[in-house]
C-alpha atoms as a printed R data frame, in Angstrom:
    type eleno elety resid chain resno       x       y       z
1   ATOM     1    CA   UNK     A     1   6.668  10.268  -7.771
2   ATOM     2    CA   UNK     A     2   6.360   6.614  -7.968
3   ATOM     3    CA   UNK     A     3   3.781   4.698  -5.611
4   ATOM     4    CA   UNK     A     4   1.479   2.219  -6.196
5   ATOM     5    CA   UNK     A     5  -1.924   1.109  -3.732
6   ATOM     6    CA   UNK     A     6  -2.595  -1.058  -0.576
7   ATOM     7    CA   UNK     A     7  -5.898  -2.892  -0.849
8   ATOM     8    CA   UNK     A     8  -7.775  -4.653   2.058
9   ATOM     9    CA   UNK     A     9 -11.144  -5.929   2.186
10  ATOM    10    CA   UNK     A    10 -11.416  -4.499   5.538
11  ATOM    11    CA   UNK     A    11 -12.629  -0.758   5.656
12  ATOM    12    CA   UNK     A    12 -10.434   0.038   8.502
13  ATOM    13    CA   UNK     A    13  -6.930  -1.444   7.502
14  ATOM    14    CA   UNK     A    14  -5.441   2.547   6.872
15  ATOM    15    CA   UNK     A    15  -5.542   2.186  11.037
16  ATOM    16    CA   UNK     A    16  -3.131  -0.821  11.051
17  ATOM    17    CA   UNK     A    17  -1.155   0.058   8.431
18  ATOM    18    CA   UNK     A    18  -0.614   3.772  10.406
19  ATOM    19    CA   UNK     A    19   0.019   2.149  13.519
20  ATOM    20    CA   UNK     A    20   2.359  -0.019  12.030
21  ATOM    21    CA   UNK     A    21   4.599   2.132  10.512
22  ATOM    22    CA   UNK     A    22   4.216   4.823  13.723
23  ATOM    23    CA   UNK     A    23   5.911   1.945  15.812
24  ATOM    24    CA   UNK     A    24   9.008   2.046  13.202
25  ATOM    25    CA   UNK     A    25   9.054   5.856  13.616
26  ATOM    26    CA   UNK     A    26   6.140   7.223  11.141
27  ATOM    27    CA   UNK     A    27   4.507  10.607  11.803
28  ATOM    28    CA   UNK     A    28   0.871  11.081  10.800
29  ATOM    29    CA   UNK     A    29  -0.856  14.191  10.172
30  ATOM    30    CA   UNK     A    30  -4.711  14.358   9.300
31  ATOM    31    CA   UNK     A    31  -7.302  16.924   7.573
32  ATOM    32    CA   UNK     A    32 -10.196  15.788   8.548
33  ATOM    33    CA   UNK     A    33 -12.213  11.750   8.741
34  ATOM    34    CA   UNK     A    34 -10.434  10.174   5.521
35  ATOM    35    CA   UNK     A    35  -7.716  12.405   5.331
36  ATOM    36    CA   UNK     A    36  -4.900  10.866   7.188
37  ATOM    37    CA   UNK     A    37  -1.384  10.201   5.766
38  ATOM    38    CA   UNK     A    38   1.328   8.868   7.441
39  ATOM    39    CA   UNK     A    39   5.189   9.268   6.321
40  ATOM    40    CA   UNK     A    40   8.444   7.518   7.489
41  ATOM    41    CA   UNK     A    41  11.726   8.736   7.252
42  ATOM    42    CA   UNK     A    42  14.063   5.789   7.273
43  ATOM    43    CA   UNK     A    43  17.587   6.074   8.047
44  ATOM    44    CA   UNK     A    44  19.041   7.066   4.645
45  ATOM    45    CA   UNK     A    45  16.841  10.266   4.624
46  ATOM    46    CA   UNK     A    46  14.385   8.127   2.082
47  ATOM    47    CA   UNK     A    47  10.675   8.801   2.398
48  ATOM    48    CA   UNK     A    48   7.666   6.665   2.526
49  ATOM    49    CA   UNK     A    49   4.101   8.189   2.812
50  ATOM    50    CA   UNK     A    50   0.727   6.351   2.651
51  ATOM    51    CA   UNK     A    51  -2.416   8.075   1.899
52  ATOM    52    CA   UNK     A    52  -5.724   7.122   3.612
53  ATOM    53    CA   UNK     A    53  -7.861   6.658   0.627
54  ATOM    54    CA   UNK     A    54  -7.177   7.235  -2.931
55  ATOM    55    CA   UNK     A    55  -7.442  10.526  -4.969
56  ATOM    56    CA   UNK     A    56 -11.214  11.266  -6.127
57  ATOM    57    CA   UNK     A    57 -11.200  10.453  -9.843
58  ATOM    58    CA   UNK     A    58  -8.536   7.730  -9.552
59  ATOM    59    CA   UNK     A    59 -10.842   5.344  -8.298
60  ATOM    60    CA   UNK     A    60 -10.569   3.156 -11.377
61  ATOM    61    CA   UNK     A    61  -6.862   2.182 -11.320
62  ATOM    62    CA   UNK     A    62  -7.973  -0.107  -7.980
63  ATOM    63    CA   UNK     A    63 -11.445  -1.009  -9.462
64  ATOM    64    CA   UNK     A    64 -11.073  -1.495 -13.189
65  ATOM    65    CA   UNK     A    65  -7.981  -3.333 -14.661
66  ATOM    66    CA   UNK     A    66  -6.726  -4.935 -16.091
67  ATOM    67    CA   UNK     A    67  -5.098  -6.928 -13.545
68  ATOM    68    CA   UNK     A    68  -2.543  -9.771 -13.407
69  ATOM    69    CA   UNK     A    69  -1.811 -11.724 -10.417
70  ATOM    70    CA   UNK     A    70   2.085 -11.843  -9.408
71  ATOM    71    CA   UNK     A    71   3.072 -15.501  -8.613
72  ATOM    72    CA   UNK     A    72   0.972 -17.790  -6.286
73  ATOM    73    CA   UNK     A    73  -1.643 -14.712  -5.537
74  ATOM    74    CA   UNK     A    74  -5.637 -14.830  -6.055
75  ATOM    75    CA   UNK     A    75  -6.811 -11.745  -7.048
76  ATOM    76    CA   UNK     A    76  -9.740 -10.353  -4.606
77  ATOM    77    CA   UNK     A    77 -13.222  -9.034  -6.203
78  ATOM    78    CA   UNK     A    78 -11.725  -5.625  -6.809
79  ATOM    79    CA   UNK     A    79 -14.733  -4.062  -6.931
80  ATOM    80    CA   UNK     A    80 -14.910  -4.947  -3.196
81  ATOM    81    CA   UNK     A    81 -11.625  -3.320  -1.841
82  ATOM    82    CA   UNK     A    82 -10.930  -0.440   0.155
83  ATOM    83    CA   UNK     A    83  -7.817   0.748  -0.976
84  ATOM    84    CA   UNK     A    84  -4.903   3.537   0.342
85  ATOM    85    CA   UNK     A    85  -2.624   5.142  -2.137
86  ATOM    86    CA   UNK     A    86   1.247   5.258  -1.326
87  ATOM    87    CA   UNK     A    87   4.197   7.044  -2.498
88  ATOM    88    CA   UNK     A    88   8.148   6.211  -2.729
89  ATOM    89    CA   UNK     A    89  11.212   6.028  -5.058
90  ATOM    90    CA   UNK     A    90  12.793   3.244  -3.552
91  ATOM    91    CA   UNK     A    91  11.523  -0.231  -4.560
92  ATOM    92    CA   UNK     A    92  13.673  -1.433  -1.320
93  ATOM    93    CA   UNK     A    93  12.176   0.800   1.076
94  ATOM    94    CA   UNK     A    94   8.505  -0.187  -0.080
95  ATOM    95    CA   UNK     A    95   9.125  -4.077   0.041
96  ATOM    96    CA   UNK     A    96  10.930  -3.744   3.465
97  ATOM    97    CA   UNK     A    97   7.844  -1.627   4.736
98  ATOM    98    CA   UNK     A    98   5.368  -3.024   3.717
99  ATOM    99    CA   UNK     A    99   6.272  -6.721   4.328
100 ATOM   100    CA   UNK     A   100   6.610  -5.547   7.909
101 ATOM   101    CA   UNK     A   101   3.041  -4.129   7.797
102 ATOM   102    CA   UNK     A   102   1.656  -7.449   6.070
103 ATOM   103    CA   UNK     A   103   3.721  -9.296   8.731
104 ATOM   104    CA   UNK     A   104   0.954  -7.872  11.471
105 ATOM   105    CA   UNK     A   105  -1.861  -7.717   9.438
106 ATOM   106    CA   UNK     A   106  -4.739  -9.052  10.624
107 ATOM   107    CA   UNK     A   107  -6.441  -9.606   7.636
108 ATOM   108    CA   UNK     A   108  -5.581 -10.705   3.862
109 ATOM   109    CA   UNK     A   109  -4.038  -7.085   2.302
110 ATOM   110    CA   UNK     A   110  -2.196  -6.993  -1.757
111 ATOM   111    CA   UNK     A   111  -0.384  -4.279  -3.510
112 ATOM   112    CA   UNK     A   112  -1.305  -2.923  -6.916
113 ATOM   113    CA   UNK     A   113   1.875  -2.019  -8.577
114 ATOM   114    CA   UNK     A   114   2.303   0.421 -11.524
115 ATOM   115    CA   UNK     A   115   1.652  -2.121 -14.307
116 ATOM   116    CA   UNK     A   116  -1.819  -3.491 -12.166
117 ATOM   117    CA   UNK     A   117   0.135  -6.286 -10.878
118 ATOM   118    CA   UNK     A   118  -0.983  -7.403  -7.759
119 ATOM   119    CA   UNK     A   119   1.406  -8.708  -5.182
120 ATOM   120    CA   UNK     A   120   0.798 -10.743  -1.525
121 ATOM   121    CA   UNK     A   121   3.296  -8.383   0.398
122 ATOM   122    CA   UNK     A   122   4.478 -11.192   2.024
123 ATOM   123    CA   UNK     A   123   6.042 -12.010  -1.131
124 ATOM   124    CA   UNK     A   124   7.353  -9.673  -3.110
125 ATOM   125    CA   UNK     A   125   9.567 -10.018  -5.840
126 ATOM   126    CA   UNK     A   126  11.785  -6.831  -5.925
127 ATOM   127    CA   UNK     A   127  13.398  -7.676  -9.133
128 ATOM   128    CA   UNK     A   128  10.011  -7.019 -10.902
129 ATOM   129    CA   UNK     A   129   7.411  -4.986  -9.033
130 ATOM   130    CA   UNK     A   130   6.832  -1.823 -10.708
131 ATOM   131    CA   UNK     A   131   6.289   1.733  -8.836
């Protein structure tokens, strides 16, 4: 599956991105404090599921690089970020979602792509981010 990671210096962001994506038709599910995920369905049948958290012994693909910053972004102290792991095939469907989510985001949020670049969602370039 291809994916890639939402970072946030704020601790709590998972919430906003959930709620975001509930409005647009999302459906969360939870095991327990810091096991939430929530999935949309979009109208082609494609999915698009974000993970609270990331899996235990993948901690170092948020915190230790390399990293390169996509165009016009200034890469946060990544040592510092709290960080939710996503999942989806379609480079579309991920840009479309989560500009929407970075749209209402109260507070500064990037994406780690699959080669460690890291993207303001705001600005994506879907020609060249990496899942």
């Amino acid at each position: 599956m291809k994916g890639g990671f939402i970072i946030s210096l704020d601790g709590d962001f998972f919430r906003h991105v959930e709620s975001v994506l509930v409005e647009m038709g999302a459906a969360t599910a939870s095991d327990g404090p810091g096991e939430s995920v929530v999935q949309l369905k979009d109208e082609c049948g494609r999915f698009f599921t974000v993970f609270e958290g990331i899996p235990a012994g993948t901690e170092w693909e948020v915190t230790e690089g390399p990293f390169e910053a996509a165009d016009g972004v200034c890469i946060p102290d990544m040592t510092k970020v709290f960080a939710c792991s996503f999942e989806c095939r379609w480079t579309d469907l991920v840009v479309r979602l989560l500009e929407a989510v970075a749209r209402n985001a109260e507070t500064p949020m990037w994406v780690v792509d699959g080669n460690g670049v890291v993207w303001d969602p705001k600005r994506f370039d879907p020609q060249k981010i990496v899942l």
